[in-house]
C-alpha positions as CSV (number, residue, x, y, z in Angstrom):
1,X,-26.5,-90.2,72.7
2,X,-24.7,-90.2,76.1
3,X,-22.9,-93.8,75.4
4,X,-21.9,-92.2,71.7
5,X,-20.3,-89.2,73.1
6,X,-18.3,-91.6,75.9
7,X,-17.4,-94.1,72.4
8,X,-16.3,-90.5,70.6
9,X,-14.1,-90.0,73.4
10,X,-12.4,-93.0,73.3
11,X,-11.8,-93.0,70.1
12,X,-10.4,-89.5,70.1
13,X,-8.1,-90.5,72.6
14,X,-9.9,-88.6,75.6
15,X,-10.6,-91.2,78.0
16,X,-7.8,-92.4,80.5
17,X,-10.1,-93.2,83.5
18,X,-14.1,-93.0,84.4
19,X,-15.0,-93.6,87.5
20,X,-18.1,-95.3,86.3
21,X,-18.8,-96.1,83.0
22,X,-22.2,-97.1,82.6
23,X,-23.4,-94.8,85.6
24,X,-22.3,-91.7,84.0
25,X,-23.7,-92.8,80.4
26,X,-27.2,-93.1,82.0
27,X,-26.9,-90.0,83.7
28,X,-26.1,-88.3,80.2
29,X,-28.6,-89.6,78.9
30,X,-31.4,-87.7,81.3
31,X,-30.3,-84.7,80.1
32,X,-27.9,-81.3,80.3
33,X,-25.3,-82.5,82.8
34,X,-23.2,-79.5,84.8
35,X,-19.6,-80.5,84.6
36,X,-16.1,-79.2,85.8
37,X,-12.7,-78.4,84.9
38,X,-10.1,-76.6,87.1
39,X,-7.6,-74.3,86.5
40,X,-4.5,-73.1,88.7
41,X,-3.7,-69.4,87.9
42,X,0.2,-70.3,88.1
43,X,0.5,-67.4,85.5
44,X,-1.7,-64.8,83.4
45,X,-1.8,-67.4,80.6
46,X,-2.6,-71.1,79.9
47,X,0.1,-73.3,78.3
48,X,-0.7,-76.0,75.3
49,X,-1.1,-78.8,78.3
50,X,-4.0,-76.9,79.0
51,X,-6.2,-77.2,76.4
52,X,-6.5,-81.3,76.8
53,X,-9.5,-80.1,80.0
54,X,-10.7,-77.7,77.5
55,X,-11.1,-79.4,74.5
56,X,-13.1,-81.8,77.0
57,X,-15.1,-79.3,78.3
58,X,-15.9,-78.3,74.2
59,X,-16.9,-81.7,72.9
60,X,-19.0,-81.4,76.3
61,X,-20.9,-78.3,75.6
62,X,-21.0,-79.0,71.3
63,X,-23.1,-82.5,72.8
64,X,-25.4,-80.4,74.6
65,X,-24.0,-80.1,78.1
66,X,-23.1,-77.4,80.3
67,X,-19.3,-76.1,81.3
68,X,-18.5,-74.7,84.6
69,X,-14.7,-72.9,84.7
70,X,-13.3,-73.1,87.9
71,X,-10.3,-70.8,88.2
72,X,-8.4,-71.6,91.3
73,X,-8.2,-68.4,93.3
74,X,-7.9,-70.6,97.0
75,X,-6.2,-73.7,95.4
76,X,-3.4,-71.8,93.2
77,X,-2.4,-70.4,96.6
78,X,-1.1,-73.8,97.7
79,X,0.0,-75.6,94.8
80,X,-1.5,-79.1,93.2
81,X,1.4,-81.9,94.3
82,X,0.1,-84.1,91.4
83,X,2.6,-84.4,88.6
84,X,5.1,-82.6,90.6
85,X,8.6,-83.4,92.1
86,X,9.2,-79.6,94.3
87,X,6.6,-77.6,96.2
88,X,5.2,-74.8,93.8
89,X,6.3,-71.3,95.0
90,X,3.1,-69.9,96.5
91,X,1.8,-66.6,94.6
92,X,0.7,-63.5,96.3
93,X,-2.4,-61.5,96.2
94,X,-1.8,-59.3,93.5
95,X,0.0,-61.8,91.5
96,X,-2.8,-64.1,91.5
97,X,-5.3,-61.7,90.8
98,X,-3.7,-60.6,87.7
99,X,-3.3,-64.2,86.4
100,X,-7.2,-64.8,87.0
101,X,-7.8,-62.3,85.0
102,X,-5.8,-63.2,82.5
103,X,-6.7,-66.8,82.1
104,X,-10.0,-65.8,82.6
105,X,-10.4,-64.0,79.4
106,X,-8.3,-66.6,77.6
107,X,-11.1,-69.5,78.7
108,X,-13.9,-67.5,77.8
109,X,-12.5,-67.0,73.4
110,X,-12.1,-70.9,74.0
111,X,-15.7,-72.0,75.4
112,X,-19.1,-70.6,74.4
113,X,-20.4,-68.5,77.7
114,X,-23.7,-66.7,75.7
115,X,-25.5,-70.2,75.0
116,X,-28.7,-69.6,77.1
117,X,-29.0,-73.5,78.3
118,X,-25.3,-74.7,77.6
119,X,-23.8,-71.5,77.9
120,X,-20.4,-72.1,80.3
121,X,-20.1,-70.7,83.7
122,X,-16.7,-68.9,85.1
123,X,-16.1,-69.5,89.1
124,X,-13.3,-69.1,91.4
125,X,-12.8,-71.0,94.2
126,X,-12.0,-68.6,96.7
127,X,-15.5,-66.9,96.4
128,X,-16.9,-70.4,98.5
129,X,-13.5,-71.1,100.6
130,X,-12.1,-68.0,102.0
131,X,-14.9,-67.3,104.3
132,X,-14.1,-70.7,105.9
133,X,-12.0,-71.2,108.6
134,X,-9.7,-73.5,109.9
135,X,-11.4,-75.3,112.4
136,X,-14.7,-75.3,110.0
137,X,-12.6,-77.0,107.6
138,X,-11.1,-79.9,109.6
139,X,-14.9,-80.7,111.2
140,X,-17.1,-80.7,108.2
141,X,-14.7,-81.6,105.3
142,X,-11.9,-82.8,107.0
143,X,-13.0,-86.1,108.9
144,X,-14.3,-87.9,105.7
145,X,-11.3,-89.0,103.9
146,X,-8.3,-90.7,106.1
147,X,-5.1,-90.4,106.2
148,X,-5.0,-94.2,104.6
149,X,-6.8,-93.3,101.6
150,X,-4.8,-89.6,100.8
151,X,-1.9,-91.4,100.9
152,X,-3.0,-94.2,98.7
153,X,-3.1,-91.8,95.8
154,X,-0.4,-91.9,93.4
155,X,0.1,-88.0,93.4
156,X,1.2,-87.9,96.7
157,X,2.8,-91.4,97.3
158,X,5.3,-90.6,94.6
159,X,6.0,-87.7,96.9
160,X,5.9,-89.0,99.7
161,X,8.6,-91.8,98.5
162,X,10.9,-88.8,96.7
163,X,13.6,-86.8,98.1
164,X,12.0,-83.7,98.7
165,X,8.9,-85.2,100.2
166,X,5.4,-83.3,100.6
167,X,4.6,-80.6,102.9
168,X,1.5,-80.3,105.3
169,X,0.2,-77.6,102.7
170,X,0.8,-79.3,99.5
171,X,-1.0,-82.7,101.4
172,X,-4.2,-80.6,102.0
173,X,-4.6,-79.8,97.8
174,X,-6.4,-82.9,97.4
175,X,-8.9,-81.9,100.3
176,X,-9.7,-78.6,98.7
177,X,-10.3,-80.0,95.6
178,X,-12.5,-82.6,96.7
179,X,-14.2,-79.7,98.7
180,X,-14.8,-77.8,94.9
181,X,-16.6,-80.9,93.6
182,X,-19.0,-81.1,97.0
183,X,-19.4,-77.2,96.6
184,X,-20.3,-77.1,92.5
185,X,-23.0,-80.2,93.2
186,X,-24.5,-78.7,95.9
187,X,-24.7,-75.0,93.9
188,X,-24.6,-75.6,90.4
189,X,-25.9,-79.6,89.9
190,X,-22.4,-80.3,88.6
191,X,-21.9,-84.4,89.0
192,X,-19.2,-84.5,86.3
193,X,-15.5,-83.3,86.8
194,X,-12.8,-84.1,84.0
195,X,-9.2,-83.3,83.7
196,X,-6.3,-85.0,82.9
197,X,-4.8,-88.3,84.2
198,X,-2.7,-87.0,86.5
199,X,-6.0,-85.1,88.4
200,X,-7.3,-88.7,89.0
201,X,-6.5,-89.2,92.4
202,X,-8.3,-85.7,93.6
203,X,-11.3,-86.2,91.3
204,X,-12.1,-89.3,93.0
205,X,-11.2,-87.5,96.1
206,X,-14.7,-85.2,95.5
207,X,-16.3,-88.4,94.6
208,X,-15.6,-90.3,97.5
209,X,-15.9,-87.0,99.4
210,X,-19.5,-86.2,98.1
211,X,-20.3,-90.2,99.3
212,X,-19.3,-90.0,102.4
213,X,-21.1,-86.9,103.0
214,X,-24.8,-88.2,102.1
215,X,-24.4,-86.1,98.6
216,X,-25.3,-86.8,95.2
217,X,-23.1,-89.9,93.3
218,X,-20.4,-87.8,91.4
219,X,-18.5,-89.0,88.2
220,X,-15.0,-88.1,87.1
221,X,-13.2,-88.5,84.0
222,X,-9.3,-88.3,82.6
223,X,-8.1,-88.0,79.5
224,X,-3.9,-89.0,79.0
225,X,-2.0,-86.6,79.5
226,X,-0.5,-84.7,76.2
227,X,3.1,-86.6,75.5
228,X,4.9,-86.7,72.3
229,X,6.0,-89.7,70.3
230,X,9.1,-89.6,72.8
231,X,7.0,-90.1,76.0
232,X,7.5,-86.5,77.1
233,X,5.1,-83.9,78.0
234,X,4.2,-81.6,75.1
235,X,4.3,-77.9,75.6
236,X,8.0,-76.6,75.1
237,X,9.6,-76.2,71.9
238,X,13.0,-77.5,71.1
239,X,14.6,-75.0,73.2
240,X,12.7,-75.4,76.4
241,X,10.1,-72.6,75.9
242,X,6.8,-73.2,77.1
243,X,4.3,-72.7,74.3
244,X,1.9,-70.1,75.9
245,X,-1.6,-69.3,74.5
246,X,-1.3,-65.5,75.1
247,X,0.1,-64.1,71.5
248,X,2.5,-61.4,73.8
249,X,4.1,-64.6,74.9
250,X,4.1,-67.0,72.1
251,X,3.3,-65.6,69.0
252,X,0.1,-66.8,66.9
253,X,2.9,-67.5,64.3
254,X,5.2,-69.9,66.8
255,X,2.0,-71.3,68.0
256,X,0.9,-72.7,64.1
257,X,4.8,-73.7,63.7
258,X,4.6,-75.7,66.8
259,X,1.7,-77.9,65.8
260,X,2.8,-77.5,62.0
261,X,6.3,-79.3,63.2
262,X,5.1,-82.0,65.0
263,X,6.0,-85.7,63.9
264,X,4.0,-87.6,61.2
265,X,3.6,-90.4,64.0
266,X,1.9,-87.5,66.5
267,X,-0.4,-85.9,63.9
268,X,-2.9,-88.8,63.9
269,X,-4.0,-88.9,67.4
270,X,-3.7,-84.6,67.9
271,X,-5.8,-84.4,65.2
272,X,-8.7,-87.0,66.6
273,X,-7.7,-84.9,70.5
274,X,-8.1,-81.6,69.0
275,X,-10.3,-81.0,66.0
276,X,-13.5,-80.3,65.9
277,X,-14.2,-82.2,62.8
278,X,-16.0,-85.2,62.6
279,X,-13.8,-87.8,62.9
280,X,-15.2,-89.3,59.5
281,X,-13.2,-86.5,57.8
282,X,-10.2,-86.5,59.4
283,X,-10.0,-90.2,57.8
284,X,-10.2,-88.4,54.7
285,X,-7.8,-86.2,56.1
286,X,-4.9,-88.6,57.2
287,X,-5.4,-90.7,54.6
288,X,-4.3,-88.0,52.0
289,X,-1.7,-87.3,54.9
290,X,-0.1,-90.4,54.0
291,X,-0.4,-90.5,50.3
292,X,2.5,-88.1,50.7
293,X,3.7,-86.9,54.7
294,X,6.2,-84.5,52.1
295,X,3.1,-82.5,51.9
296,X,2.3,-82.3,56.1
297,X,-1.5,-82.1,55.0
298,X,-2.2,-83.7,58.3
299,X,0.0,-80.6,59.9
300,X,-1.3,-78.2,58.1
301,X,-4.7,-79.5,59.5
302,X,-3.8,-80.0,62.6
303,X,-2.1,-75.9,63.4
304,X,-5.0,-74.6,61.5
305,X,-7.4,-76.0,63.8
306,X,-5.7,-75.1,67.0
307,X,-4.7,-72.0,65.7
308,X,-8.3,-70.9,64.8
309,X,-9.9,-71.8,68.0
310,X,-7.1,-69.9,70.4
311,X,-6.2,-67.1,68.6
312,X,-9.3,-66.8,65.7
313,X,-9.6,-67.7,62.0
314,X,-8.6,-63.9,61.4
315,X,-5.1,-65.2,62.5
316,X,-4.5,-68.3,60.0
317,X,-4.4,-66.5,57.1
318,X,-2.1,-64.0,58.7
319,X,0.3,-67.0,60.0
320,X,0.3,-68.4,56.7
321,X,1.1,-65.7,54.6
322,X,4.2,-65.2,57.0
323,X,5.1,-69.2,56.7
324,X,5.6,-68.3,52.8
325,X,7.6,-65.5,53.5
326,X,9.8,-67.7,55.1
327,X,9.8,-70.3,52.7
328,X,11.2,-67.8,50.2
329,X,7.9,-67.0,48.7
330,X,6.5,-63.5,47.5
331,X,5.9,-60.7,49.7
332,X,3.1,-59.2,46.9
333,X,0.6,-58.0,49.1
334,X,2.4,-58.8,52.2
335,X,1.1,-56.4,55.6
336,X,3.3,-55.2,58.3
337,X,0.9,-57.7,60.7
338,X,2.1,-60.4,58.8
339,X,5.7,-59.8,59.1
340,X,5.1,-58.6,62.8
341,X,4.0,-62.2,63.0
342,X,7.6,-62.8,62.5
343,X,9.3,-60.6,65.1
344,X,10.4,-62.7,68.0
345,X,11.1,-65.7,66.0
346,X,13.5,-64.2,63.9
347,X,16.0,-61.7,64.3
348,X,15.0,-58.3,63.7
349,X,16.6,-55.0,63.6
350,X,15.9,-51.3,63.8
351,X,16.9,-48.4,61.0
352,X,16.0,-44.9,61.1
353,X,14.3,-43.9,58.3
354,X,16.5,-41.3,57.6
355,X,19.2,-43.8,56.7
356,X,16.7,-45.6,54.0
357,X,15.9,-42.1,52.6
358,X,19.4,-41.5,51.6
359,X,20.4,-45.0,51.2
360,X,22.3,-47.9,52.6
361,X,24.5,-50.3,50.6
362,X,23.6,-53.6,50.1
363,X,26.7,-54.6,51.6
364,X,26.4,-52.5,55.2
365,X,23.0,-53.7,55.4
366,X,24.0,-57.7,55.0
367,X,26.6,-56.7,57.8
368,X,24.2,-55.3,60.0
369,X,21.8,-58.1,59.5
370,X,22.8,-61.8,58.4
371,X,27.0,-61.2,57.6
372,X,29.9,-61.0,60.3
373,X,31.0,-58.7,58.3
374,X,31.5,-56.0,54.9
375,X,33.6,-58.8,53.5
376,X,31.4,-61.9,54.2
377,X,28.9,-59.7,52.9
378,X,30.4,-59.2,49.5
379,X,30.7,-62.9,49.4
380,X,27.6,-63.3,50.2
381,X,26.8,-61.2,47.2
382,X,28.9,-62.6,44.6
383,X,28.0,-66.5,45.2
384,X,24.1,-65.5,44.6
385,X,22.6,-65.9,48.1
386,X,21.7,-62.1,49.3
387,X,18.4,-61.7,48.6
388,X,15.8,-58.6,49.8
389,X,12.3,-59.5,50.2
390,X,12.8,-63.0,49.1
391,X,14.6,-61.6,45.6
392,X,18.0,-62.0,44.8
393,X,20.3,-59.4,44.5
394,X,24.2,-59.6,42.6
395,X,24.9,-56.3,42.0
396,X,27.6,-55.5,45.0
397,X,26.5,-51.6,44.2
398,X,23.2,-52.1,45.2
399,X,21.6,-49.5,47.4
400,X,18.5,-50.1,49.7
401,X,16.0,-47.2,50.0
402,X,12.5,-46.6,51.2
403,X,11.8,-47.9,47.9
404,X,12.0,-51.3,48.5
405,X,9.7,-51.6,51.8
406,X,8.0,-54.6,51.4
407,X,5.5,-53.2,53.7
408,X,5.1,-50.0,55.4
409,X,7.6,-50.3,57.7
410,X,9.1,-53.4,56.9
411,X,11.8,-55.2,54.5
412,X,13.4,-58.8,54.8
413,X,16.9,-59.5,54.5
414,X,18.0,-63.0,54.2
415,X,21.0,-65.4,53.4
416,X,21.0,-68.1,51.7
417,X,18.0,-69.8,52.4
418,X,17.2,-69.9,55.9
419,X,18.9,-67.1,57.4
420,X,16.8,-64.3,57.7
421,X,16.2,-61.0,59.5
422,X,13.5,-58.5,59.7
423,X,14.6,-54.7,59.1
424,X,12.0,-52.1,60.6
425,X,11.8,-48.5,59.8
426,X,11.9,-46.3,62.7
């Protein structure tokens, strides 16, 4: 079972690095294993890069082990070089408190915590590092790993060798971490940390760490790090926002569109990363994908998944029933939660309701909406391309009321056929 679930891995793309191969099968094997991930609380939400730890920590856990969360309440007050080219700005007490919290509850939608053997385990690592001082630090952690080997490790050579170079504080990450890997063997039997490849050189920090110090042999594991078919780390969207998994930040409909638009060349290996299916079925899956890519089944596949397990299957249905509003389909039945998926993405725009009560041309509206202007509007008009809730309209008389609410509160406006705004009743 153990060597299976290493051979899964592989094959779903999840393996960069193990620090020993055959050691960490056998240990598997014996049994629920305690393993890591960590998480800098840089902000109140994870990003998309970080779900490639927690999708490890879930094929983990579904295979009968147990996750332990470690939220970085000491380290995200310094700042992880690894990956890095500037010093991160260093958060303050409130600020990181708040961001805990907020990744905190995030984690625990995306990992099961209730399991009574498996069940996942949330930590911080301030709880075991604050009480320690200085001097503590340097004598009982400190002495075990030189100079030489720190500065062997890619994550701080390449800093070392850059412009900006690598402060005293930013040196010392590694240390901490490898301290986190000691501390969770010690207190909770974990011998497993995982992360992505760019976490290589201060996982086998805490291995080597853990050696030196007389401690159980500890294993670490690296998946590659989440690039698109360009070589460039996945996470933004075409206008440099970061795709967030807190809805306030990206919406659950942005976050479906994200994975929905990725590149037929991407979809094969996301899908093997991310789904949960077995990867007998998503065979099946990409091989109907390629009987015709027009159709994006492997898309479709591949947002539905991600979107279910971050934001819940409640939200799919909701996300797709606002994707066919903007493919010009019907808005029968149509919520204002589904076109509030909407708001953010496209333009929308405020009317009393007193103005729908009485009436507003067809032409103001298009003006106030998708036209320069009255007169592009009437153009608009008379070459067939205004349409209200997805229907077209020609008659340059036309009045918009209350009446035609597609939803409660809500109407859409579009041009032509991409151009669209949302008009909410206030």
């Amino acid at each position: 079972m153990s060597a299976a679930l290493l051979d899964e891995l592989q094959l779903r793309g999840l393996v960069a690095d193990v620090s020993d191969r055959e050691g960490l099968a056998a240990l598997l094997a014996q049994g629920t294993v305690a393993l890591y991930a960590g998480y800098d609380p840089t902000s109140s939400s994870l990003h998309v890069g970080n779900l490639v730890p927690t999708i490890m920590l879930k094929r983990f856990q579904l295979a009968g082990h147990k996750p332990i969360v470690v939220v970085g309440g000491a380290t995200g007050m310094i700042g992880d070089p690894s990956g890095k080219s500037d010093e991160r700005n260093l958060l303050d007490d409130e600020t990181l408190a708040a961001n805990l919290v907020g990744i905190g509850a995030q984690l625990s939608r995306l990992l099961d915590f209730q399991h009574p053997t498996t069940g996942a385990v949330m930590t911080n690592n301030a709880d075991w590092t604050r009480a320690v001082t200085y001097l503590e630090f340097l004598r009982d952690i400190g002495k075990f790993l030189t100079i030489n080997y720190m500065t062997a490790k890619d994550s701080v050579r390449s800093r070392l060798e850059g412009e900006t170079g690598i402060s005293y504080t930013e040196f010392s990450y590694m240390l901490l971490q490898a301290f986190d890997f000691v501390h969770l063997a010690k207190t909770h039997a974990c011998r497993l940390q995982v992360g992505g490849s760019d976490q290589w050189g201060n996982i086998t920090a805490g291995c080597e760490l853990s050696r030196k110090m007389g401690g159980a042999q500890l294993y670490g594991l690296t998946a590659p790090l989440l690039l698109d078919s360009t070589g460039q780390k996945m996470g933004k969207t075409s206008t440099g926002e970061r795709v967030w998994l807190d809805p306030q930040r990206t919406s659950p409909y942005a976050f479906y569109q994200y994975w929905f638009n990725r590149a037929d060349d991407e979809v094969p290996r996301l899908l093997k990363l991310f789904s949960l299916r077995p990867l007998a079925e998503l065979d099946a899956v990409l091989a109907e994908h390629d009987q015709d890519r027009g159709k994006r089944v492997g898309q479709r596949e591949l947002a539905r998944a991600l979107t279910g397990w971050v934001h819940g299957d409640a939200a799919i249905a909701s996300v797709e029933a606002a994707s066919r509003v903007m493919f010009g389909g019907s808005l029968e039945g149509v919520t204002d939660d589904v076109l509030q998926q909407l708001a953010g993405t496209v333009p929308t725009v405020d009317i009393p309701r007193s103005e729908l009560d009485a009436g507003i041309p067809l032409i103001d509206l298009l003006a106030r909406t998708v036209c320069k202007s009255k007169g592009d509007a009437r153009r608009l008009i008379q070459q067939g391309g205004a349409n209200v809730n997805n229907l077209k309209v020609t008659d340059l008389e036309h009045k918009v009321t209350t009446s035609h609410l597609a939803t409660s509160t809500m109407l859409v406006v579009r041009s032509g056929k991409k151009d669209y705004c949302l008009v909410r009743v206030t």
